[in-house]
PASEBA-1860 file (N, C-alpha, C; in nm, 3 decimals):
! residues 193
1> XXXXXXXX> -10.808/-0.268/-5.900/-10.871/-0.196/-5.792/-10.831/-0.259/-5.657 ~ -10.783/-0.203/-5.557/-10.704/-0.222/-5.426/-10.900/-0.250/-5.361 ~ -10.886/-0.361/-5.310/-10.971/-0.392/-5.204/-10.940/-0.325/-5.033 ~ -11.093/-0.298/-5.041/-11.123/-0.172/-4.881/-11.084/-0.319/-4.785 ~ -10.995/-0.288/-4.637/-11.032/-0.364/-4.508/-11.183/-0.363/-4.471 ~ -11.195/-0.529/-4.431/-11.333/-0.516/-4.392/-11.336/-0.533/-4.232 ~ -11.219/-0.493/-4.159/-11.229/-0.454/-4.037/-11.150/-0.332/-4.001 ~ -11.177/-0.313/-3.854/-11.093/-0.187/-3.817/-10.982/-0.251/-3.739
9> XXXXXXXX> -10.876/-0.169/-3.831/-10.731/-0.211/-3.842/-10.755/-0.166/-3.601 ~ -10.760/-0.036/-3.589/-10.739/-0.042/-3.446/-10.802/-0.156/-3.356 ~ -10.939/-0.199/-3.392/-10.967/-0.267/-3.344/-10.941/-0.406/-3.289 ~ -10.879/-0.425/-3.409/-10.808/-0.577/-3.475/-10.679/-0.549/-3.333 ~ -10.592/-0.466/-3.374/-10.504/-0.435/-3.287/-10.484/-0.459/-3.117 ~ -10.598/-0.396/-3.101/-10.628/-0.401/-2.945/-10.678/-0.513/-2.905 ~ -10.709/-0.585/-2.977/-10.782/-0.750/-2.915/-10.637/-0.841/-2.960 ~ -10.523/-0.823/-3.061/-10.447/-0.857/-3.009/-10.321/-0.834/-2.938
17> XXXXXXXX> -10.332/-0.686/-2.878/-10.253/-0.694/-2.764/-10.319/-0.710/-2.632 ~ -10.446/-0.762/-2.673/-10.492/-0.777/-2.515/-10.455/-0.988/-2.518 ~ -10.451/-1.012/-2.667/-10.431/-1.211/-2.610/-10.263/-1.205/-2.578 ~ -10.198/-1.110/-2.642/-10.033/-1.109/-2.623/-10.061/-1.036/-2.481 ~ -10.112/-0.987/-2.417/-10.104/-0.919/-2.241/-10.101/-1.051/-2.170 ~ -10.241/-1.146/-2.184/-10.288/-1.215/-2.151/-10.159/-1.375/-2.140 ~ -10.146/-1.399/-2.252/-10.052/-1.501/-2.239/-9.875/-1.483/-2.294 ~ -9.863/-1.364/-2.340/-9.719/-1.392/-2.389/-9.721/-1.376/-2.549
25> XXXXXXXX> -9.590/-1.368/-2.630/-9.549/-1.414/-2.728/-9.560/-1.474/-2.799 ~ -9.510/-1.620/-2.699/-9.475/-1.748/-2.740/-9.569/-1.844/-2.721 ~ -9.672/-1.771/-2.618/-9.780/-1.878/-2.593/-9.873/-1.865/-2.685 ~ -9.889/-1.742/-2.769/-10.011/-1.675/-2.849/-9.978/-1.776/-2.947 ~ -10.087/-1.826/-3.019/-10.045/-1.899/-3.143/-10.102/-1.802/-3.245 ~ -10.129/-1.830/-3.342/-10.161/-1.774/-3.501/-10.378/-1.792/-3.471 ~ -10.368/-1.892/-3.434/-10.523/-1.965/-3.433/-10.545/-1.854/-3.314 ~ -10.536/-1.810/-3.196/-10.563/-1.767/-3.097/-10.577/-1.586/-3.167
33> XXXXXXXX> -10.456/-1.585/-3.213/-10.492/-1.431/-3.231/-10.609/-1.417/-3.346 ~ -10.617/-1.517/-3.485/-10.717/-1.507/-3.542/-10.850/-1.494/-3.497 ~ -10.881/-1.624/-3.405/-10.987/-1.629/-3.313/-11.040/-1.504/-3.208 ~ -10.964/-1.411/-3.148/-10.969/-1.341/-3.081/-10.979/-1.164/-3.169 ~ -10.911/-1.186/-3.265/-10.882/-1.050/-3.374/-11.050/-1.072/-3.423 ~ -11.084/-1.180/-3.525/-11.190/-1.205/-3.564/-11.160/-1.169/-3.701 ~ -11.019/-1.199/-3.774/-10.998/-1.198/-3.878/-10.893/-1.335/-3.902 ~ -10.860/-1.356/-4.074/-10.815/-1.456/-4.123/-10.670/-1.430/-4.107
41> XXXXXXXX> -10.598/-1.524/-4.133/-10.442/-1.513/-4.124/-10.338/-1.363/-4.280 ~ -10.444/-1.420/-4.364/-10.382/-1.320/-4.481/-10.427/-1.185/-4.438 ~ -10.554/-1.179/-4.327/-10.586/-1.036/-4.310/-10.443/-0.978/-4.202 ~ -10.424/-1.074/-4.146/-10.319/-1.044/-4.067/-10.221/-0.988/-4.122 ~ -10.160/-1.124/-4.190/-10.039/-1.049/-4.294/-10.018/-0.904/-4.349 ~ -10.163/-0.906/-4.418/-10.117/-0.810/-4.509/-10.207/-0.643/-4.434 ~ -10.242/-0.651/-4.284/-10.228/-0.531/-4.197/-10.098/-0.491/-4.129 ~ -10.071/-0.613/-4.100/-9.977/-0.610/-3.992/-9.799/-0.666/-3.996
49> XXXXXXXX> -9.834/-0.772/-4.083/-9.707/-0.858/-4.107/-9.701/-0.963/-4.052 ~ -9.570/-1.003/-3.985/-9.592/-1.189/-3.977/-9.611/-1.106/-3.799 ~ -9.621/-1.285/-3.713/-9.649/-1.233/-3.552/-9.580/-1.144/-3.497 ~ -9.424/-1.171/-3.500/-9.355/-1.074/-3.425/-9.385/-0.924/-3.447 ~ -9.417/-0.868/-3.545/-9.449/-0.783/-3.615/-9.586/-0.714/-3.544 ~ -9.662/-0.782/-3.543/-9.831/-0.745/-3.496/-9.749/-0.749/-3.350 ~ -9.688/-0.825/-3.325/-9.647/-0.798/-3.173/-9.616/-0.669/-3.108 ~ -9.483/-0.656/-3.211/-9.451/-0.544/-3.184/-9.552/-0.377/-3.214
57> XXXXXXXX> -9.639/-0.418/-3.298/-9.742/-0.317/-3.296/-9.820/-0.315/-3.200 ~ -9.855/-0.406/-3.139/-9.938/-0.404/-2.995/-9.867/-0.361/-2.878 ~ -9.733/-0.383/-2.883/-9.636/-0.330/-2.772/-9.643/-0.178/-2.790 ~ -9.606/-0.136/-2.907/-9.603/0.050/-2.922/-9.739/0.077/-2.949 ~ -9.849/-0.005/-2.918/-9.933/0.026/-2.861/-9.982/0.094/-2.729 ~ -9.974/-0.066/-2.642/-10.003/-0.080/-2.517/-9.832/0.086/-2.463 ~ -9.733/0.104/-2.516/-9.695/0.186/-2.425/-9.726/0.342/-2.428 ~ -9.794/0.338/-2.591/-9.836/0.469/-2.580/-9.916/0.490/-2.490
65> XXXXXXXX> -10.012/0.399/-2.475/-10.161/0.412/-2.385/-10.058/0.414/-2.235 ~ -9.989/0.377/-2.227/-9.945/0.308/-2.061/-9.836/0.475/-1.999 ~ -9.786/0.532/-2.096/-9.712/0.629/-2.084/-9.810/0.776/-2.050 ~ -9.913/0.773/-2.133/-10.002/0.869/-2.167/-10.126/0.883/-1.959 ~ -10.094/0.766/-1.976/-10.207/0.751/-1.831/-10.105/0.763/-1.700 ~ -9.981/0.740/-1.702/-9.920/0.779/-1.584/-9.876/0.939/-1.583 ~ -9.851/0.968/-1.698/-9.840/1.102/-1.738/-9.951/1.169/-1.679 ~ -10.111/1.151/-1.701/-10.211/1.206/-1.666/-10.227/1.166/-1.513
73> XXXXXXXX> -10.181/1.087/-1.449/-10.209/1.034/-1.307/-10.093/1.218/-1.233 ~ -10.006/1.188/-1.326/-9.874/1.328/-1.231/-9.963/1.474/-1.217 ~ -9.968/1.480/-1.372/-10.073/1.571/-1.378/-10.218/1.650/-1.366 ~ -10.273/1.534/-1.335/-10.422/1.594/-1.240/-10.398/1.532/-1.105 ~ -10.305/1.577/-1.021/-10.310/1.558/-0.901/-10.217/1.711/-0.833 ~ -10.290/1.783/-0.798/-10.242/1.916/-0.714/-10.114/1.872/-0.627 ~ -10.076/1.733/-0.605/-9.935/1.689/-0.496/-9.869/1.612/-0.586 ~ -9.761/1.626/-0.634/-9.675/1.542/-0.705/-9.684/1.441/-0.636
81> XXXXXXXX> -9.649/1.419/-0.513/-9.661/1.337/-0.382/-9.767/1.237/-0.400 ~ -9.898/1.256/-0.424/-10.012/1.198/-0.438/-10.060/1.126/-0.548 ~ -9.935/1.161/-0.657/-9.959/1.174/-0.752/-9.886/1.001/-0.814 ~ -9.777/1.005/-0.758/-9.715/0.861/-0.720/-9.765/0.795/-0.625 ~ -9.832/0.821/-0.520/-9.880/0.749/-0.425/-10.026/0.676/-0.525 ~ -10.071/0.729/-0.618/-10.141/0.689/-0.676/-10.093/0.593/-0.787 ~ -10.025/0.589/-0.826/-9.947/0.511/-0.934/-9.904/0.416/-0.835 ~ -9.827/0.400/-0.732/-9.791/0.305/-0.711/-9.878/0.204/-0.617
89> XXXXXXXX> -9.999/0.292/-0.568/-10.077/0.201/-0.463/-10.204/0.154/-0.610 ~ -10.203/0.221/-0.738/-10.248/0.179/-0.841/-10.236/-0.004/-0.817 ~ -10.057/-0.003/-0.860/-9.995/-0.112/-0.896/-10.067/-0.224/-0.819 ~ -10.039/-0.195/-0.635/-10.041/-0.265/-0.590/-10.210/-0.315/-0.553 ~ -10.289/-0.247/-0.589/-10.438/-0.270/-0.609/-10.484/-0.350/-0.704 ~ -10.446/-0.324/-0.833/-10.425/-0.408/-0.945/-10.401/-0.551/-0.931 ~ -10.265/-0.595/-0.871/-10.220/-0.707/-0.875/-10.289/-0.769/-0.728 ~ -10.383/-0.722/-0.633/-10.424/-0.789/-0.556/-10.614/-0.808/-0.588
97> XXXXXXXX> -10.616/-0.766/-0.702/-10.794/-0.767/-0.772/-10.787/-0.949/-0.826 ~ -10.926/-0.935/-0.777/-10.969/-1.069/-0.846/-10.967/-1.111/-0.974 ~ -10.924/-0.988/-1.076/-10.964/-1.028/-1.177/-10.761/-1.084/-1.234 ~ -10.762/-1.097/-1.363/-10.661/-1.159/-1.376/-10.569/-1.073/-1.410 ~ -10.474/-1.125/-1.317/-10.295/-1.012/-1.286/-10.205/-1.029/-1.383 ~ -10.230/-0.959/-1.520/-10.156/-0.942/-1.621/-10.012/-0.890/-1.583 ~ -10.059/-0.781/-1.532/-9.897/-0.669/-1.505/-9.897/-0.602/-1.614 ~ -9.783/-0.562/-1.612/-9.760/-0.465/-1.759/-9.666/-0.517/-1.832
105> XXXXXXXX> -9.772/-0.484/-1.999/-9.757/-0.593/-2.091/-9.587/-0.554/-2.157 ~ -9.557/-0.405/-2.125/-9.387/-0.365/-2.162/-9.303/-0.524/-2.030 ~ -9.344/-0.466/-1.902/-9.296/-0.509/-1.846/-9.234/-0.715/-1.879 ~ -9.369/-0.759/-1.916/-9.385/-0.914/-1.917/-9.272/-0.959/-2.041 ~ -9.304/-0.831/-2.159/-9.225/-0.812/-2.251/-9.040/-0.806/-2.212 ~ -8.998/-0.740/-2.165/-8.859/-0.709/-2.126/-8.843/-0.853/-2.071 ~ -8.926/-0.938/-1.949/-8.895/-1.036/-1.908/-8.890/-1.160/-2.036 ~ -8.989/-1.161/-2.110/-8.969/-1.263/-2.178/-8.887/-1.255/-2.293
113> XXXXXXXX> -8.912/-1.145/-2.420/-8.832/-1.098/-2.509/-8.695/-1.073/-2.531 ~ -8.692/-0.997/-2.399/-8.552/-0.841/-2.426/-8.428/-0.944/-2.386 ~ -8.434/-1.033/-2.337/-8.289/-1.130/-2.286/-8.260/-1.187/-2.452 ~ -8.330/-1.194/-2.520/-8.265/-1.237/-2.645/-8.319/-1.214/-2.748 ~ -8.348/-1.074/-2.767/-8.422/-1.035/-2.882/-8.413/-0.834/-2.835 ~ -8.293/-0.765/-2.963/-8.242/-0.662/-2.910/-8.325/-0.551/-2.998 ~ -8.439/-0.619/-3.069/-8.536/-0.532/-3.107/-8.669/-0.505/-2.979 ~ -8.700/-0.597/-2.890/-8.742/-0.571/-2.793/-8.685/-0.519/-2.702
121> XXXXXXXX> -8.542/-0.568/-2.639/-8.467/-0.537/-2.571/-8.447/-0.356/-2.585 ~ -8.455/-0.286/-2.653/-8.418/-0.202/-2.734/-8.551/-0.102/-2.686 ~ -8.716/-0.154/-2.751/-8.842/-0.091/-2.724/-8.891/-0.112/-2.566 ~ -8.842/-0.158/-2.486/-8.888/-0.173/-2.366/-8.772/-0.104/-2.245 ~ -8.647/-0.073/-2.364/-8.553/0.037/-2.223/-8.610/0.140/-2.296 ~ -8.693/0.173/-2.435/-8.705/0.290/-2.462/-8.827/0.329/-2.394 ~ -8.921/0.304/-2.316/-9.039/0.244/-2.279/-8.987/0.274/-2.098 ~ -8.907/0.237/-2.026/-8.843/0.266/-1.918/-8.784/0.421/-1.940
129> XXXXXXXX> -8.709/0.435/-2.012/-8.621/0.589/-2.013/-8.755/0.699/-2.060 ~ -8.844/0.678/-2.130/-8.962/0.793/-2.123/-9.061/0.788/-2.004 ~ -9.079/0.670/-1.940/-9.120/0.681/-1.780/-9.044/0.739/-1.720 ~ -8.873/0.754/-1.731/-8.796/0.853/-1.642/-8.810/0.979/-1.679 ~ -8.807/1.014/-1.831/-8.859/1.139/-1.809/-8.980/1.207/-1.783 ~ -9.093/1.168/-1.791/-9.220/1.163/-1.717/-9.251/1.171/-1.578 ~ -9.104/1.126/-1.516/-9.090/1.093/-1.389/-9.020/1.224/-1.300 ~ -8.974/1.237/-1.398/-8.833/1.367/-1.376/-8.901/1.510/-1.431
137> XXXXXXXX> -8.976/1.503/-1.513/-9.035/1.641/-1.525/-9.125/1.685/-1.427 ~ -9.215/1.585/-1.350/-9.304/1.575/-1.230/-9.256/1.622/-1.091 ~ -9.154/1.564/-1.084/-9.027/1.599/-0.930/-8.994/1.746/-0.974 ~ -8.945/1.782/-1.102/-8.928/1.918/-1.134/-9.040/1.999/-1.122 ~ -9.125/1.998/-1.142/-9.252/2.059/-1.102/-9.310/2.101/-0.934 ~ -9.250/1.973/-0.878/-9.240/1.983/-0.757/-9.096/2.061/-0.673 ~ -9.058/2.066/-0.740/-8.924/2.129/-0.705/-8.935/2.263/-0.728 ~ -9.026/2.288/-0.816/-9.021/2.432/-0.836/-9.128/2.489/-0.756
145> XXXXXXXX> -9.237/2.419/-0.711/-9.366/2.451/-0.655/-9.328/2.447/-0.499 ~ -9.216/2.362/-0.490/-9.142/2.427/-0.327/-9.172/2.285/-0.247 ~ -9.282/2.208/-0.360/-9.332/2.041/-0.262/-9.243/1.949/-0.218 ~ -9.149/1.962/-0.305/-9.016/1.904/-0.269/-8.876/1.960/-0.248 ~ -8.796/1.881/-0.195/-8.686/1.989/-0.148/-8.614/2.024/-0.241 ~ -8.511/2.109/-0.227/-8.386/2.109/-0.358/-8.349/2.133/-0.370 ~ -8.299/2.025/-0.274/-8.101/1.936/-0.281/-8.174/1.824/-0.367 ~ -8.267/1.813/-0.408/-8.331/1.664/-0.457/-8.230/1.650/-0.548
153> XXXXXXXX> -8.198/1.553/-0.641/-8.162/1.491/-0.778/-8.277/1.438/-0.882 ~ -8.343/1.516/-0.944/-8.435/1.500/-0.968/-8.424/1.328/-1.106 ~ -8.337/1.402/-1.195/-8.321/1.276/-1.270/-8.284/1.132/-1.190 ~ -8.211/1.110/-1.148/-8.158/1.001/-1.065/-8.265/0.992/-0.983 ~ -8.327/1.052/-0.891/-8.494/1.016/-0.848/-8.631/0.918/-0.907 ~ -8.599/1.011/-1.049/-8.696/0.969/-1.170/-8.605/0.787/-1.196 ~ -8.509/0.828/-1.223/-8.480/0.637/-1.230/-8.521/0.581/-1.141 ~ -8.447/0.608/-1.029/-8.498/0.519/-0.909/-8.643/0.452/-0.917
161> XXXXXXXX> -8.718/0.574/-0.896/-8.895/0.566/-0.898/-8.914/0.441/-1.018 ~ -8.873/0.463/-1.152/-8.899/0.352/-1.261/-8.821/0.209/-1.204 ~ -8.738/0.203/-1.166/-8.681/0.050/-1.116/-8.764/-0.005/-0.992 ~ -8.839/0.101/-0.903/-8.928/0.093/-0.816/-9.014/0.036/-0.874 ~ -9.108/0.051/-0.958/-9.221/0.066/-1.025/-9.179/-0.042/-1.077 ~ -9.097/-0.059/-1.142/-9.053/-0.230/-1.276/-9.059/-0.330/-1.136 ~ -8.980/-0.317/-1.025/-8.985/-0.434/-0.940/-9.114/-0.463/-0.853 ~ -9.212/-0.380/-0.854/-9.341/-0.362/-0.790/-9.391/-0.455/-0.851
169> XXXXXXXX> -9.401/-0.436/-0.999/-9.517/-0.457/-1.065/-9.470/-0.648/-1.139 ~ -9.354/-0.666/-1.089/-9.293/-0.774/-1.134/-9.323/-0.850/-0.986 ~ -9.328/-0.840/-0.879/-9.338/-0.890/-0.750/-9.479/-0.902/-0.735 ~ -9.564/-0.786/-0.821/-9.706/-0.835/-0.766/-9.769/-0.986/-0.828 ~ -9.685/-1.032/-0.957/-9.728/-1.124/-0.992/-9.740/-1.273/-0.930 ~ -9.659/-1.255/-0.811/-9.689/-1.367/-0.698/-9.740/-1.347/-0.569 ~ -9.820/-1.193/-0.559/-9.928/-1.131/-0.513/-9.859/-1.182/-0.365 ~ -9.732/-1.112/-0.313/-9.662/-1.159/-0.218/-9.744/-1.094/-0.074
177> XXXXXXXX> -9.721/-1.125/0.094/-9.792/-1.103/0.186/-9.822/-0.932/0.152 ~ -9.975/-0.881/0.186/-10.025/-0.719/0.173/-9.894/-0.607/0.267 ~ -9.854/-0.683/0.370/-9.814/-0.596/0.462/-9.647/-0.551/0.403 ~ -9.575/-0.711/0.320/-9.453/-0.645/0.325/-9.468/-0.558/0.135 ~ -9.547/-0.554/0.048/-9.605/-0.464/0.012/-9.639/-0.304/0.008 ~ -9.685/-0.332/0.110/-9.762/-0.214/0.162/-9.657/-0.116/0.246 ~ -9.541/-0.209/0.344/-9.433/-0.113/0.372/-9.366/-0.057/0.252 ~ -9.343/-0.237/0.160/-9.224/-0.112/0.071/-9.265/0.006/-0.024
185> XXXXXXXX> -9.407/-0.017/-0.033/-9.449/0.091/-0.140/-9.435/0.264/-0.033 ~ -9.448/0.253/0.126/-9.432/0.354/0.190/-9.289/0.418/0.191 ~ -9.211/0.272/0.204/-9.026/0.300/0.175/-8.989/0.429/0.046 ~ -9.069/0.352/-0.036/-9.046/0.422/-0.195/-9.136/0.563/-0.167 ~ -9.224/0.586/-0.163/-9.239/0.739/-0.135/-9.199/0.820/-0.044 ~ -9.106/0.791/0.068/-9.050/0.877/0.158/-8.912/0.933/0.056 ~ -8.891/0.865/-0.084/-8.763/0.948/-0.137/-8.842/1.076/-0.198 ~ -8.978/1.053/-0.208/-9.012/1.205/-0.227/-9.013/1.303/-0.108
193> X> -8.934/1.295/-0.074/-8.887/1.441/0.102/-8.984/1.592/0.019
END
């Protein structure tokens, strides 16, 4: 007889991609995620697999959730325009809150992982290229609604905006002066004409 989990596998999940948000990879030990999951190491194993593994389940986690909410930021906003101005003055609100400036956990990922590890390397451009199209169907929307012009380039826009957004959210982590901030996030929405 196969023994029932005596926790919830999602649950388990989300507490440890919130200690892998929190410190990293390499900093997470085995004891930390146990401690924090609130399960034993074999429960681990045999939900999830060894760390890298639970890692990587918390990553295609955290981007479903992270894809799904900028998606909804484009889309309940009547101005495409407003709609990024919200996402990106998001960012920069975020990383100037008292509370503690994670960033985004794809993002921390690509920095620490993806330089030598082409299974991350791999989930975090896939993780960038569905923010471009997310990005690019939005400008198209606007393009058709007349909000934007069009001569635009809408795809090549949509990149731009994501390398915008990757260097934002990588700069806020040394929560640099508000003002030169605050221009460049104005820089980056004047390419929405």
């Amino acid at each position: 007889m196969v023994r029932q989990r005596e926790f919830d596998v999602d649950i388990a999940l989300d507490a440890a991609m919130q200690i892998y948000w929190e410190k990293g990879f390499e900093a997470t030990s085995l004891s930390d995620l146990t401690s924090r999951m609130g399960i034993q190491r074999p429960s681990i194993y045999s939900a999830f697999g060894d760390k890298k593994e639970l890692f990587e389940a918390a990553l295609r986690k955290y981007t479903t959730y992270h894809s799904s909410n900028v998606r909804a930021k484009l889309q309940n906003r009547l101005s495409i325009k407003e709609g990024f101005r919200t996402i990106f003055e998001g960012i920069v609100e975020e990383g100037y809150s008292e509370s503690c400036n994670r960033g985004c956990f794809c993002i921390n990922t690509m920095v620490e992982l993806a330089p030598h590890d082409e299974k991350f390397e791999i989930l975090t451009r896939e993780h960038q290229m569905y923010l471009s199209a997310i990005f690019q169907e939005a400008i198209e929307r606007g393009l058709r609604s007349g909000e934007l012009e069009t001569e635009m380039n809408a795809k090549a826009l949509a990149q731009t905006l994501v390398v915008s957004l990757i260097g934002l959210t990588v700069m806020m982590k040394s929560r640099p002066e508000r003002s030169f901030i605050n221009n460049s996030v104005e820089i980056i929405l004047t390419l929405l004409k």
